[in-house]
SETORMI-77009 format. One line per field, with one value per residue (C-alpha): residue number from 1; residue in three letters; x, y, z. Coordinates in Angstrom, 2 decimals, always signed. Layout:
BEGIN
num = NUM/...
residuo = ALA/...
px = X/...
py = Y/...
pz = Z/...
end
This chain:
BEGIN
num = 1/2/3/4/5/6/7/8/9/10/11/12/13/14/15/16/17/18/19/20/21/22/23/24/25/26/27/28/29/30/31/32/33/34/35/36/37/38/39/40/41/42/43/44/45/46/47/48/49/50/51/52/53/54/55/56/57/58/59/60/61/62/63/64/65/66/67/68/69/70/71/72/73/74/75/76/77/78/79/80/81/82/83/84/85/86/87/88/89/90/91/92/93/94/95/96/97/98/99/100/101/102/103/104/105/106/107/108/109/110/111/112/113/114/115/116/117/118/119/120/121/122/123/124/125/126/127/128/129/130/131/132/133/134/135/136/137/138/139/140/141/142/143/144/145/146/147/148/149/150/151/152/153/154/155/156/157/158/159/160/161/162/163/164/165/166/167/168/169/170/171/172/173/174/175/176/177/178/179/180/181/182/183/184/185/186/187/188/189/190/191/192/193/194/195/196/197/198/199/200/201/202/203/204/205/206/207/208/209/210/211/212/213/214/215/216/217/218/219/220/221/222/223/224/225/226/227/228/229/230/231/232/233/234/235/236/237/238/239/240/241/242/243/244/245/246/247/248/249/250/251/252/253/254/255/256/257/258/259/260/261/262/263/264/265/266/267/268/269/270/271/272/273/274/275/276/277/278/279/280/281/282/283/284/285/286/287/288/289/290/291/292/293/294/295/296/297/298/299/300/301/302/303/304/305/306/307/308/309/310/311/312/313/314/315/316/317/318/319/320/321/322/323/324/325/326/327/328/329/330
residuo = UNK/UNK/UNK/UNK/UNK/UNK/UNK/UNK/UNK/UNK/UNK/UNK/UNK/UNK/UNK/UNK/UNK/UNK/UNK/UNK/UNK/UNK/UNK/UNK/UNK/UNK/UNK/UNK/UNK/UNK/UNK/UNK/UNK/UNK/UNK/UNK/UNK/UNK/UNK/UNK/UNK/UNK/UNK/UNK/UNK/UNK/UNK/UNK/UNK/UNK/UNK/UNK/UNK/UNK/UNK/UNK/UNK/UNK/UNK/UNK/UNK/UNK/UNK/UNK/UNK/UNK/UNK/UNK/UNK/UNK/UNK/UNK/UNK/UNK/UNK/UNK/UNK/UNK/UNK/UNK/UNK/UNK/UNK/UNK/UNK/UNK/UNK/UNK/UNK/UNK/UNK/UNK/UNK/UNK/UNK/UNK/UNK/UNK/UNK/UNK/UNK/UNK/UNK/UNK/UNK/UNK/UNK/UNK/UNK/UNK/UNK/UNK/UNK/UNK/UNK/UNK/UNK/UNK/UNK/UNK/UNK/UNK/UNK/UNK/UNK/UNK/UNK/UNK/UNK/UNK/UNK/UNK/UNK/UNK/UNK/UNK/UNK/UNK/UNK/UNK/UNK/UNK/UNK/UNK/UNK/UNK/UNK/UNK/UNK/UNK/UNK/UNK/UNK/UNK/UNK/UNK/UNK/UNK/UNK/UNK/UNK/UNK/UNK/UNK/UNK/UNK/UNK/UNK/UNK/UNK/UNK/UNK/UNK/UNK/UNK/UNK/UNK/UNK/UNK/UNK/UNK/UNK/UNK/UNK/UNK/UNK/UNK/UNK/UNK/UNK/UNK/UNK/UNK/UNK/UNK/UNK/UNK/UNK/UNK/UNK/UNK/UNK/UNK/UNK/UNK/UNK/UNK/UNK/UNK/UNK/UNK/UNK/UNK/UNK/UNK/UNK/UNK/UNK/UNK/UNK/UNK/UNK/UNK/UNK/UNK/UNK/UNK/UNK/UNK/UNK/UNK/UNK/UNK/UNK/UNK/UNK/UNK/UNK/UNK/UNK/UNK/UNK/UNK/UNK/UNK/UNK/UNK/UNK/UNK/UNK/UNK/UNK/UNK/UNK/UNK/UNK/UNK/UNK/UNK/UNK/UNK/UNK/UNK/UNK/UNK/UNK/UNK/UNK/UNK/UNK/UNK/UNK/UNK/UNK/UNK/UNK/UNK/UNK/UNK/UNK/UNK/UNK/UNK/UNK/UNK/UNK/UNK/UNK/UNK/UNK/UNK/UNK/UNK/UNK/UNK/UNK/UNK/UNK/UNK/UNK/UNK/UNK/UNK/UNK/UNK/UNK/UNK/UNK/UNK/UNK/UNK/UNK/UNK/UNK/UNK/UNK/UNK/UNK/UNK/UNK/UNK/UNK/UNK/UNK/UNK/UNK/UNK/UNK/UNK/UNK
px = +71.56/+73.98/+77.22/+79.55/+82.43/+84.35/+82.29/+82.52/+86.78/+86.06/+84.14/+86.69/+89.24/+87.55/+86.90/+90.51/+91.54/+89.23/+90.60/+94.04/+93.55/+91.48/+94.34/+96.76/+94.72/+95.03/+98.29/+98.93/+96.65/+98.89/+101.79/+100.08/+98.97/+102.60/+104.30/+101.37/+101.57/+105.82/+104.77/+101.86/+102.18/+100.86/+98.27/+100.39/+99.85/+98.13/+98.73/+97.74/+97.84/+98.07/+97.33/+94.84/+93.55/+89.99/+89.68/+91.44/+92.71/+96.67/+94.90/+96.07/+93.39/+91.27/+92.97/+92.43/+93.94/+93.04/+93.80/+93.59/+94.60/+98.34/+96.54/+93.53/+91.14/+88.28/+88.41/+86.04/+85.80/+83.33/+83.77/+84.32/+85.02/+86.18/+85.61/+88.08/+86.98/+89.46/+86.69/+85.92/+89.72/+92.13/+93.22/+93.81/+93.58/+96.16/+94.89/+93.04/+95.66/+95.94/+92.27/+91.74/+94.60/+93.48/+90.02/+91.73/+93.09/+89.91/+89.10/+87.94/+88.76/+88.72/+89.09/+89.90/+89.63/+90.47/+88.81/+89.62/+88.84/+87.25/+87.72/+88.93/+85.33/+82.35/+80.46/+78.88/+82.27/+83.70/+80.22/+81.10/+84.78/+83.38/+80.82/+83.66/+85.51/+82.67/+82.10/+85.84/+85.22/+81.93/+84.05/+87.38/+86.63/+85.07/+88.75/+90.30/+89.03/+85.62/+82.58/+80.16/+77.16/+78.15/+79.49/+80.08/+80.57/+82.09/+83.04/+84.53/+83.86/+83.24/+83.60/+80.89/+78.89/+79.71/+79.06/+75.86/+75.18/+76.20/+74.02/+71.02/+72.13/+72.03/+68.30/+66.78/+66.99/+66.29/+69.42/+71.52/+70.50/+71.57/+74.94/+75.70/+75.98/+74.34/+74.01/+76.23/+75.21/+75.90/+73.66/+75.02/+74.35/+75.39/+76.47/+78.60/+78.93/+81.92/+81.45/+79.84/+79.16/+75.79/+74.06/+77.10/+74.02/+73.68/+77.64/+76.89/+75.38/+78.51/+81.85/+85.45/+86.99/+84.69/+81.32/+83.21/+83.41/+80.44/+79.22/+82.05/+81.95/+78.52/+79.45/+82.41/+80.13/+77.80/+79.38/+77.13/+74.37/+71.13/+69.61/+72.71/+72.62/+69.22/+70.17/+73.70/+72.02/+71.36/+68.09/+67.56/+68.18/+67.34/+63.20/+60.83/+63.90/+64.54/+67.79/+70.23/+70.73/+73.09/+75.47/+76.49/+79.53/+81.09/+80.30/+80.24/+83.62/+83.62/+83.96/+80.59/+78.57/+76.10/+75.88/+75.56/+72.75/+70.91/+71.17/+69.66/+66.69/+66.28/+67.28/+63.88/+61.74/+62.67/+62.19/+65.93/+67.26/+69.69/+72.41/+74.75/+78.19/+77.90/+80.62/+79.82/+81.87/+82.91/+84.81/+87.45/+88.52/+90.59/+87.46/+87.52/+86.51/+87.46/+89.35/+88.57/+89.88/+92.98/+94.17/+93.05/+95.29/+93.37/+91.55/+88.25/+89.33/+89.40/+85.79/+84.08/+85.53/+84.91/+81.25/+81.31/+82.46/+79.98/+76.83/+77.85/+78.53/+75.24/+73.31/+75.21/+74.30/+70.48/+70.59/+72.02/+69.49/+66.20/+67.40/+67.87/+64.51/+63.08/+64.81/+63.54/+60.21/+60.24
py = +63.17/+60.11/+60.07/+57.33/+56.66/+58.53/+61.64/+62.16/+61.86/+64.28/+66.70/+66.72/+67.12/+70.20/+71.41/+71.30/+73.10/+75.79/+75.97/+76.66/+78.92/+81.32/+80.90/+82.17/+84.69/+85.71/+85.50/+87.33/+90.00/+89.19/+90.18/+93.14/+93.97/+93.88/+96.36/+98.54/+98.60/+99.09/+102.59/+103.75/+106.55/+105.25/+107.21/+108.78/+109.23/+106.01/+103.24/+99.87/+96.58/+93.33/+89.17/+88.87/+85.57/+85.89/+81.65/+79.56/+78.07/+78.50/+79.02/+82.63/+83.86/+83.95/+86.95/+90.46/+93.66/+97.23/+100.76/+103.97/+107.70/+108.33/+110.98/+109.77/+112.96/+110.55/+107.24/+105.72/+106.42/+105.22/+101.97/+101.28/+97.21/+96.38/+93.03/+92.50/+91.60/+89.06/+87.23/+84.82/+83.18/+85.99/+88.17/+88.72/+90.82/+93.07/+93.09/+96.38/+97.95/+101.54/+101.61/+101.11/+103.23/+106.03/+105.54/+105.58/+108.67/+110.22/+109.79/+106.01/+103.17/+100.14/+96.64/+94.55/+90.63/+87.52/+84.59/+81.28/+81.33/+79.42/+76.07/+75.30/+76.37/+77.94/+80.90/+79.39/+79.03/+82.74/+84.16/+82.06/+83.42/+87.08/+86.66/+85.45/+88.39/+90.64/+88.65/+88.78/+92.65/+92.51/+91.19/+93.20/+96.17/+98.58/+98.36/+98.88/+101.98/+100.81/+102.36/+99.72/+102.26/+103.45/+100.84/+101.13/+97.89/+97.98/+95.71/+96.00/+93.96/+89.66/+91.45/+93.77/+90.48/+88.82/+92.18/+92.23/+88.80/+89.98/+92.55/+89.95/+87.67/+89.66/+90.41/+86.95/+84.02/+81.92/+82.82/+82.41/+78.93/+78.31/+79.81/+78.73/+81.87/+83.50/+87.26/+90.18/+92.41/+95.36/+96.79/+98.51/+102.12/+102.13/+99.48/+100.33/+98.71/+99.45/+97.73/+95.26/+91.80/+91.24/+89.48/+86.56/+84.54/+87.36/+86.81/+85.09/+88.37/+90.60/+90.01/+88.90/+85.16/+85.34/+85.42/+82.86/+80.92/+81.92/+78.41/+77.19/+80.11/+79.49/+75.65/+76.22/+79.00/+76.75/+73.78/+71.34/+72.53/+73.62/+75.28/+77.77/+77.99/+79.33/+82.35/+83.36/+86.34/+89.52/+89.64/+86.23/+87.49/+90.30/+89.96/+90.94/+92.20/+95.50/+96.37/+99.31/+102.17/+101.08/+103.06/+101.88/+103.36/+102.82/+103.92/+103.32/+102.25/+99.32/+96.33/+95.05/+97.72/+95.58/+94.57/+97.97/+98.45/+95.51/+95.90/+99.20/+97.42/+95.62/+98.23/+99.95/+96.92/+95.98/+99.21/+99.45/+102.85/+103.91/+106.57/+106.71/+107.67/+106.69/+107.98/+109.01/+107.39/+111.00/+111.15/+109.37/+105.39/+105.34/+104.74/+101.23/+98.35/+99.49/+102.44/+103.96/+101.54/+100.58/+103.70/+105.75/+108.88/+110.02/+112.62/+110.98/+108.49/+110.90/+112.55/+109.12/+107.77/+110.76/+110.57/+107.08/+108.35/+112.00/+110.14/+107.70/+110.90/+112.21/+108.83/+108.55/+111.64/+110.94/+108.21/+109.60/+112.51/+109.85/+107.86/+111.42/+112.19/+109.01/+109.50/+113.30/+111.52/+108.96
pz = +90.32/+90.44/+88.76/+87.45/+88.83/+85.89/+85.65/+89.59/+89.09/+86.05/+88.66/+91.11/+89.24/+87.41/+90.90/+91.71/+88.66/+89.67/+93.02/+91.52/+89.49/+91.87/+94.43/+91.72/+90.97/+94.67/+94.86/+92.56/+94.23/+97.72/+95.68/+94.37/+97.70/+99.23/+97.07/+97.33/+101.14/+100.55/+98.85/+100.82/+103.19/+106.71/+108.42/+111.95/+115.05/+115.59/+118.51/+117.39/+119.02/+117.03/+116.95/+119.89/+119.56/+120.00/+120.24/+121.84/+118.78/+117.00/+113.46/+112.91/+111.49/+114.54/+115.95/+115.55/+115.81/+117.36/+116.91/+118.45/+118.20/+119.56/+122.04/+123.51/+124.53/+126.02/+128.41/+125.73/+121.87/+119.20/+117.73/+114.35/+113.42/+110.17/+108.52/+105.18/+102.08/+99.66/+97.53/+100.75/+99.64/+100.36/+103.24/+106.71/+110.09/+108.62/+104.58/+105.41/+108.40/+106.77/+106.01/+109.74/+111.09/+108.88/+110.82/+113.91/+113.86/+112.94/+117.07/+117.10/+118.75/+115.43/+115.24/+112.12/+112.69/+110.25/+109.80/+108.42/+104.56/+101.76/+101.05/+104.21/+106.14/+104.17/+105.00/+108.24/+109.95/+108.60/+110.46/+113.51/+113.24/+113.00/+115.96/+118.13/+117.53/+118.60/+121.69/+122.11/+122.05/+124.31/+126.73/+126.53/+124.23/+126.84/+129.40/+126.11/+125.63/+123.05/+123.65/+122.22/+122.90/+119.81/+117.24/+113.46/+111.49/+108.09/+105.15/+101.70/+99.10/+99.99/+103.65/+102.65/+101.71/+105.35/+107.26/+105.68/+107.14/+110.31/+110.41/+109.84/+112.19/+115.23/+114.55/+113.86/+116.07/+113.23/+111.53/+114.76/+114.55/+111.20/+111.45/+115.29/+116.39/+119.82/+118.95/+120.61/+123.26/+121.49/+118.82/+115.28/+114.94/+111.34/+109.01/+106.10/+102.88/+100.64/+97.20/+98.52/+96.91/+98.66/+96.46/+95.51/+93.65/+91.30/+90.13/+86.83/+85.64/+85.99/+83.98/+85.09/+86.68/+89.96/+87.98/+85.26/+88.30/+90.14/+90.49/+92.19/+94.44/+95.52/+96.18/+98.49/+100.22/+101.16/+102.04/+99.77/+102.53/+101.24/+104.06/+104.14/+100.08/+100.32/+102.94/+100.85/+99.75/+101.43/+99.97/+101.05/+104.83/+105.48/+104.98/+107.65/+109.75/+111.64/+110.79/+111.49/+109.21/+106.40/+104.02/+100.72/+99.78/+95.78/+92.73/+88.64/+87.97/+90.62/+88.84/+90.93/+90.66/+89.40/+93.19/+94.46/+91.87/+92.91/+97.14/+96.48/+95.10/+97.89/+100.58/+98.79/+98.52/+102.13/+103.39/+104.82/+106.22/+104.10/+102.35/+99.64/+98.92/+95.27/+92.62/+89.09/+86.05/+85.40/+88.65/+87.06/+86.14/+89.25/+91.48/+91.14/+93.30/+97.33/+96.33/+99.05/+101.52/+99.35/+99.27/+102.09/+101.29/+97.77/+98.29/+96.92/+99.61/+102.07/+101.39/+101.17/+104.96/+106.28/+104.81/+106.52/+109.89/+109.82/+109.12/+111.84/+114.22/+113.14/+113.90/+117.48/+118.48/+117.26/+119.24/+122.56/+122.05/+121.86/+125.42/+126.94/+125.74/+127.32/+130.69/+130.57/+130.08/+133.00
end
């Protein structure tokens, strides 16, 4: 398609008021955010270590942050690694802090990166950012106390989307090579999915500003590049794979539950391993989009992480008892 000269200015310019208004709309959401955090209990008894810069770059969203119980009862504890959600446009290592201290005090070691945000990379450089994190914890995780024998990686929301991605990635050589990425020498032993937005080609079917602007999503996502447009989707990824066990964790009052709807459609036709943690519209209109990780202290809250962190238990332990079975058996 070739465009004049004025219909071109027209398209940027619509571009650019698109781009405005979806960063209003998140800061508005920062601001939200702010004096939500300014009257939220915080989870105790938790140590935490901030900004590592997992690059050697200034940009700070390439660092990362890590928590742990107060009183350690093992050398090692179970990983859990948290990847934010914020539409692709919003957020950073600290967006999701309580979420992740709340975790850590459960008895695991977490880690919650950033990574640098739409427009100013697209999805190809926010999967880079997130593989350097986890070869930033390869590296240093275990003296810190990780144990990446048994490692849980989570995402809410646009992070849901990119943990998704991440998941795919570290199976397929092909995709490696797409996004530029050399896979981790860790495996996943359970990858959770909170309100996930899987499926971002699907967002012209659901309601709100994102799916309004669903198109323009989609564009900065991909970069203009085709190739990558065509493997946006989980669906579009995760074919022919063998993936980890994943959980999808939400329910009928998230604003995307559309989403939820349609990755269990193809968790079944893609024969994925996989459990729920799926809320009724009767449980109340106060479930709504990442409740669970916005505010860690309801009790709802509460019963869904810990349904996150049991069934990862349960797989951990499955797993340690299959390699003792094979050494029994050598």
């Amino acid at each position: 398609m070739r465009f004049e000269h004025g219909e071109m200015e027209a398209l940027v310019m619509a571009d650019d008021d698109i781009l405005t208004k979806i960063q209003a709309g998140w800061a508005q959401t920062a601001a939200r955010d702010k004096a939500r955090y300014a009257d939220e209990r915080v989870p105790e008894d938790v140590h935490w270590e901030t900004e590592y810069r997992y690059e050697n770059s200034a940009d700070p969203q390439q660092t990362l942050n890590l928590y742990y119980p107060a009183k350690r009862r093992n050398a090692t504890l179970p990983t859990v690694i948290d990847v934010h959600g914020g539409g692709w446009f919003y957020g950073d290592r600290n967006l999701n802090r309580n979420y992740c201290r709340y975790l850590a005090s459960q008895g695991y070691a977490v880690m919650g990166m950033g990574y640098r945000l739409l427009p100013d990379v697209d999805v190809r450089g926010q999967i880079q950012d997130i593989f350097a994190s986890l070869r930033w914890l390869s590296h240093f995780g275990p003296q810190r106390g990780f144990d990446l024998d048994h490692v849980l990686l989570t995402g809410d929301s646009a992070g849901g989307h990119l943990a998704s991605l991440v998941a795919c990635i570290q199976q397929s050589e092909e995709l490696q090579e797409l996004f530029g990425v050399d896979r981790v020498n860790f495996n996943f032993t359970l990858v959770a999915l909170v309100c996930p937005v899987a499926e971002p080609g699907k967002l012209p079917e659901a309601a709100g500003d994102m799916s309004d602007m669903a198109a323009f999503y989609l564009d900065k996502l991909s970069g203009g590049d085709a190739a990558l447009a065509d493997h946006l989707n989980f669906s579009q990824v995760a074919k022919d794979l063998k993936l980890p066990p994943f959980m999808l964790i939400g329910g009928q009052n998230d604003s995307f539950y559309l989403q939820s709807q349609a990755l269990l459609e193809v968790f079944a036709a893609d024969k994925v391993t996989y459990t729920t943690k799926l809320w009724p519209a009767s449980a109340g209109p106060h479930l709504k989009h990442v409740f669970n990780v916005q505010h860690w202290e309801w009790p709802e809250s509460i019963e869904t992480n810990l349904a996150m962190l049991r069934q990862f238990d349960v797989l951990s332990n499955q797993r340690d008892e299959a390699e003792a079975d094979d050494e029994d058996d050598l």
